[in-house]
C-alpha positions in Angstrom: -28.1 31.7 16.5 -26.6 28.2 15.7 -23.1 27.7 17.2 -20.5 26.9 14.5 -19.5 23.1 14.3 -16.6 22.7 16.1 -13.0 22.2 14.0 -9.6 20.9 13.9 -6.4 21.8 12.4 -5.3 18.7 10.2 -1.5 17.8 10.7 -1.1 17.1 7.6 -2.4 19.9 5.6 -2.9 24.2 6.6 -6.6 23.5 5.7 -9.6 23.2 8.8 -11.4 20.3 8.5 -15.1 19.8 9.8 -13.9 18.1 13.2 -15.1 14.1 13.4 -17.9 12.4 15.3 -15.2 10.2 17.4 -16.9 7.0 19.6 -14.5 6.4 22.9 -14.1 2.7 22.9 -13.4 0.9 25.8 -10.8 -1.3 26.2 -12.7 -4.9 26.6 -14.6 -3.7 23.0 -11.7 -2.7 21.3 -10.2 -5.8 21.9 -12.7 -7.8 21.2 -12.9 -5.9 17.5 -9.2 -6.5 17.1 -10.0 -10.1 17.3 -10.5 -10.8 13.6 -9.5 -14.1 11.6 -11.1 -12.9 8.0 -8.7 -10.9 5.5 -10.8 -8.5 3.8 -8.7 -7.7 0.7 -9.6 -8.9 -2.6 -6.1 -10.3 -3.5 -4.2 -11.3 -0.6 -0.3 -11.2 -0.5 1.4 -14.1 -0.8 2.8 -14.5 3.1 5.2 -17.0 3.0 8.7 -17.4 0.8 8.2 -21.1 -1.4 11.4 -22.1 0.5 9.8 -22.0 4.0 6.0 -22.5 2.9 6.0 -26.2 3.9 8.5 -26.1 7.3 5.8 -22.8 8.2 2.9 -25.5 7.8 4.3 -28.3 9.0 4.9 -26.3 12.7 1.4 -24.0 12.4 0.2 -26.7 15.5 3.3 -26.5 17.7 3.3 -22.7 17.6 -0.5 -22.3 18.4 0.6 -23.8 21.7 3.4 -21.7 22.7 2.7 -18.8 25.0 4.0 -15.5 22.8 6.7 -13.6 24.5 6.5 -10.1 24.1 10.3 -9.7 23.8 9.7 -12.2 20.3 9.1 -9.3 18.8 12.0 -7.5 18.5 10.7 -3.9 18.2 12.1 -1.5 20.0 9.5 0.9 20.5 9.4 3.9 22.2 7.1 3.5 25.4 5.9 6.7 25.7 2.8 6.0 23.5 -0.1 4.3 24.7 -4.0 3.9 23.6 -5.1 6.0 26.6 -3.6 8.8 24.2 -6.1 8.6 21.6 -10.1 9.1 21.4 -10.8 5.9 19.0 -13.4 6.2 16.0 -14.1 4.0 14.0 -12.8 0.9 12.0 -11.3 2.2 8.5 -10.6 -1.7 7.1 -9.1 -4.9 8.9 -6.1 -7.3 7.5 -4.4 -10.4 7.9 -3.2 -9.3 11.2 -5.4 -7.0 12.7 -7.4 -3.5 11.9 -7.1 0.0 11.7 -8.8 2.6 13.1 -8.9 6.4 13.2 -8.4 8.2 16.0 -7.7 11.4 17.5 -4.5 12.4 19.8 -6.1 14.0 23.1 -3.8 16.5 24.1 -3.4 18.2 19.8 -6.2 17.1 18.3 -4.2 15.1 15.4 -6.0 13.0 13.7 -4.1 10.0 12.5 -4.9 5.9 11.7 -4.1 3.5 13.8 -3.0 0.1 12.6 -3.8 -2.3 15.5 -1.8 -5.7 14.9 -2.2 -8.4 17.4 0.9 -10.2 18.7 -0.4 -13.6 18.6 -0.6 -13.3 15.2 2.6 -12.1 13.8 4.3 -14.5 16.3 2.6 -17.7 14.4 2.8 -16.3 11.2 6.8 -15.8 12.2 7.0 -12.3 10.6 8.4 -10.1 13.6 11.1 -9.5 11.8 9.2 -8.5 8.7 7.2 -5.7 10.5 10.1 -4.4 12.3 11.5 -4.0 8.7 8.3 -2.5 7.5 8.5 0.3 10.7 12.4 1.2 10.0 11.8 1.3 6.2 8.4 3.5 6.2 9.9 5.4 9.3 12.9 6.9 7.2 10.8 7.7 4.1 9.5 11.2 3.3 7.6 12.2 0.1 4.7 13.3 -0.4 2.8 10.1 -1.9 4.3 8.1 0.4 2.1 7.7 3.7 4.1 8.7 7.1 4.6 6.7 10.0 4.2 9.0 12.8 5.3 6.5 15.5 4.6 3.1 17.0 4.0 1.2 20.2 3.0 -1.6 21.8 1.1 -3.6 25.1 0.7 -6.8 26.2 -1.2 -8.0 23.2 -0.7 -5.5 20.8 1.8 -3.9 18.4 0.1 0.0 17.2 1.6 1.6 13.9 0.3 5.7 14.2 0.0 6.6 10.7 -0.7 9.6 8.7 -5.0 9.4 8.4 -5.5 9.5 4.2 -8.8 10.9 4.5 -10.3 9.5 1.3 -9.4 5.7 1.7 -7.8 3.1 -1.4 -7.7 4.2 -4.4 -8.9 0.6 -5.2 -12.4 1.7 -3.9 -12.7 4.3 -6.0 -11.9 2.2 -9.0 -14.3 -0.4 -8.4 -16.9 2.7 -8.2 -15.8 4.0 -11.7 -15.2 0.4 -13.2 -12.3 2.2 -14.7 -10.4 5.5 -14.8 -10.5 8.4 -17.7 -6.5 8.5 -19.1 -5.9 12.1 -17.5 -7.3 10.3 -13.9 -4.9 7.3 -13.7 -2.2 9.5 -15.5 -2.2 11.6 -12.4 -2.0 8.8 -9.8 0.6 6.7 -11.9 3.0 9.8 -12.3 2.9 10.3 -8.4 3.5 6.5 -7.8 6.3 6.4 -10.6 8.0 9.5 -8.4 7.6 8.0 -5.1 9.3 4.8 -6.4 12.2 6.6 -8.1 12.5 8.4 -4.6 12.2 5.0 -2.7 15.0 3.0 -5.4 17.4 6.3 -4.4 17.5 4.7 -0.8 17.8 1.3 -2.1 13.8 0.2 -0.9 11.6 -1.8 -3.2 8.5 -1.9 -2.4 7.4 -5.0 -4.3 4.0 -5.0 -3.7 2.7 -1.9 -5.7 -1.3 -2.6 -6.3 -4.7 -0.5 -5.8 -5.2 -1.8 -2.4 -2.2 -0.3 -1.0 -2.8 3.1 -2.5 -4.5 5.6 -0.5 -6.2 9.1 -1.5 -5.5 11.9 0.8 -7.5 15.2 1.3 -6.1 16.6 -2.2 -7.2 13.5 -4.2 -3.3 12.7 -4.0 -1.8 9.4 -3.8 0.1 7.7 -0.7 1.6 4.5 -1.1 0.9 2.4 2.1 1.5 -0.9 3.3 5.6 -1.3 3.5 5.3 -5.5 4.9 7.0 -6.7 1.8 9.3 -3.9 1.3 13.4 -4.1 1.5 16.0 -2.2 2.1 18.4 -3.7 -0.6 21.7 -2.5 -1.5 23.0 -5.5 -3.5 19.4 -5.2 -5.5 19.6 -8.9 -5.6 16.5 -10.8 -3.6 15.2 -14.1 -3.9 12.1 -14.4 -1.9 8.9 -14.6 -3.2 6.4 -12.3 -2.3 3.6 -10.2 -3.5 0.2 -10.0 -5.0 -0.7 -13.3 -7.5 -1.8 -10.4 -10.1 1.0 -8.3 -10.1 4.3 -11.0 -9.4 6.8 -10.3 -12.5 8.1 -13.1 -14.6 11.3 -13.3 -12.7 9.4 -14.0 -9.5 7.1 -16.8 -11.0 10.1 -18.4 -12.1 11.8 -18.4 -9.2 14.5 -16.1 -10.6 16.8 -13.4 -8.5 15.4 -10.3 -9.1 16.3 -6.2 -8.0 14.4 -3.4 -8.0 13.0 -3.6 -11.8 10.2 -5.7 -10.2 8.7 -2.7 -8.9 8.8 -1.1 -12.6 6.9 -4.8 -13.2 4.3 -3.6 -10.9 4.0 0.0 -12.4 2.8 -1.8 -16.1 0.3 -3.9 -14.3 -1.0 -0.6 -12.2 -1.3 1.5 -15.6 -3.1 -1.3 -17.1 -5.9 -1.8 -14.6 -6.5 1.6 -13.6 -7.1 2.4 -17.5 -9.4 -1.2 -17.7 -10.1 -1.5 -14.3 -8.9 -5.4 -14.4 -5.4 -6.6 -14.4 -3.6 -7.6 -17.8 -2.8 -11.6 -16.6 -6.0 -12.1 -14.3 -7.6 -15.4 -15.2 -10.5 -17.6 -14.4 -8.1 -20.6 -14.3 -6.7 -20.4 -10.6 -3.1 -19.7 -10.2 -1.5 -22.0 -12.3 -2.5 -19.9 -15.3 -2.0 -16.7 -14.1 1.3 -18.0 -13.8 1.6 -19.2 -17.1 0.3 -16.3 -18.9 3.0 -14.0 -16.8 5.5 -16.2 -17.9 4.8 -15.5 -21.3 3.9 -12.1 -21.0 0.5 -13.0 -22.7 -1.8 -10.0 -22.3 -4.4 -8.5 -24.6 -5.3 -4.4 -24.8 -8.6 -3.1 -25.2 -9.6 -0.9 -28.5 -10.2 2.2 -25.8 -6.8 1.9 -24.7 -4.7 5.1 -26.8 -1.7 4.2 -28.6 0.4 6.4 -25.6 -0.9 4.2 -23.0 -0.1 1.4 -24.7 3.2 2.2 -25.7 4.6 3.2 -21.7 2.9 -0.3 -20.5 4.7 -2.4 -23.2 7.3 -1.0 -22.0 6.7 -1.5 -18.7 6.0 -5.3 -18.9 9.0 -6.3 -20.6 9.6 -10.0 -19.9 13.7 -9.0 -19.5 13.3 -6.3 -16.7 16.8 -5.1 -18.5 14.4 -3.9 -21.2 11.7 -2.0 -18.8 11.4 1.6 -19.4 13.6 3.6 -16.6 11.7 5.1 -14.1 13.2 9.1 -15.2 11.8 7.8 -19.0 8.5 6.8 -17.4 8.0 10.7 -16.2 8.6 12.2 -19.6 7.0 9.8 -21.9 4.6 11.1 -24.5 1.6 9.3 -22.6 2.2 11.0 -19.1 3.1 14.7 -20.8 0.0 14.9 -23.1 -2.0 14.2 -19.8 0.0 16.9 -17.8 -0.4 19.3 -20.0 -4.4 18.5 -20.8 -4.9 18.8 -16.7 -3.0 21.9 -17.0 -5.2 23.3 -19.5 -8.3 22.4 -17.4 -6.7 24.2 -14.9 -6.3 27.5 -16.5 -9.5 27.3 -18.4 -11.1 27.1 -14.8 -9.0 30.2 -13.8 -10.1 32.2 -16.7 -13.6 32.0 -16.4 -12.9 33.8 -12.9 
């Protein structure tokens, strides 16, 4: 008789998952992977504040030639972490900055991602202090669409974020499969992003840079929102920087306006919008300039399959006066995202039924 595949409790979940195939790496290859120049999303974030983008330029050269210090980074990590604690599988997608990988914790089996950034990197790029933002910030978070971060450490030539493993990747992948979702589908994934955002605007956090790429699927098909590097603690809700995704930057952003947290309500409209078309409303043939224009002006057209609900909450999400956005406590009992509730919930019990 066949011996049963071998399993592993899943630290994230009470469910046994079919254990994974894990590759031990060495050292010399995994480092060699790490070294990547190419940033494999489709629609970059915009890395650099207009204020500082030509003195960051103009020194690119001079900080090519300085040795990186390790204590440049400023992260004050816990040391008792280290790669020799992990079996390392393989690559699940590389950035700007490095790649991440899952893995498996030797000693309890855990499987979790981790995101491999090299040091070089952040040092010429100047954002140290960004990530250690983006490891306090997604450190004090819990919800349950919001990816954890399980821990962090760091070598020589490496800084390693342990993250919570979201088994079925980006939601953006999944969109580019179906070309675009049905209304119940995205209604589900935009009512659990909406949720986690009201939870992150409680601690004063805007995430500002809300898109299909940095939204991940775990085991139960539910969202996580990843990727915290442009996200702020904020208080005041008054920032100035300029940041984000060219697709999804609000109108106060292109203009160089302050803006608070109602840039992240921004963000929902242009989610709804492409996960119902599977396109976003302002994207453009005509380079940045007119993506820029059209935000401005809020000059967006729907398509006939679009229902009048879904129209209706993303009007009044993209509100060129983010006084005039829908509140995110509307947002979760707007006709739109009930009618869908309730349809699923009917699925739900006409499956149980029939049993």
């Amino acid at each position: 008789m066949n011996n049963p595949k071998p399993v592993y409790r899943c630290p994230f979940s009470n469910k046994v998952t079919q254990k994974y195939n894990f590759l031990k790496v060495s050292q010399e290859l995994f480092n060699k992977e790490n070294n990547i120049s190419a940033f494999s999303q489709r629609r970059p974030t915009e890395i650099l504040n207009k204020e500082n983008f030509s003195n960051e330029s103009n020194k690119r050269k001079n900080d090519e030639k300085k040795e990186v210090n390790l204590r440049d980074l400023i992260i004050n990590a816990p040391r008792q972490w280290a790669l020799k604690n992990f079996d390392i599988g393989h690559s699940l997608g590389s950035g700007q900055f490095g790649r991440v990988w899952i893995a498996r914790e030797k000693i309890s089996g855990y499987i979790v991602a981790l995101k491999v950034m090299s040091i070089q990197k952040l040092a010429l790029h100047k954002i140290q202090t960004q990530l250690r933002r983006e490891v306090e910030i997604q450190t004090n978070l819990r919800h349950p669409n919001i990816l954890r971060l399980l821990g962090h450490f760091y070598d020589e030539n490496y800084v390693v974020l342990i993250l919570e493993y979201a088994e079925k990747g980006e939601l953006y992948t999944h969109l580019q499969k179906c070309g675009r979702f049905s209304e119940r589908r995205a209604s589900k994934y935009f009512s659990q992003v909406t949720d986690a955002l009201s939870y992150m605007h409680k601690k004063n956090v805007i995430h500002r840079d809300i898109k299909p790429e940095n939204l991940l699927l775990g085991m139960k098909d539910e969202i996580k929102i990843a990727d915290f590097g442009w996200s702020v603690h904020a208080p005041s809700h008054k920032r100035k920087t300029f940041c984000g995704t060219l697709d999804y930057l609000a109108p106060e952003m292109v203009n160089d306006e302050i803006y608070d947290e109602k840039v992240d309500l921004w963000t929902l409209g242009v989610l709804c919008y492409e996960l119902l078309t599977g396109v976003p409303p302002f994207q453009t043939s005509g380079g940045s300039t007119e993506t820029y224009r059209k935000i401005a002006k809020v000059n967006f057209e729907f398509p006939e399959h679009l229902s009048y609900e879904a129209k209706d909450l993303i009007n009044s999400l993209l509100q060129r006066d983010p006084k005039r956005r829908i509140p995110l406590k509307d947002v979760m009992i707007h006709p739109w995202i009930i009618k869908n509730r309730e349809a699923s919930t009917s699925k739900i019990l006409e499956v149980t039924n029939k049993f």
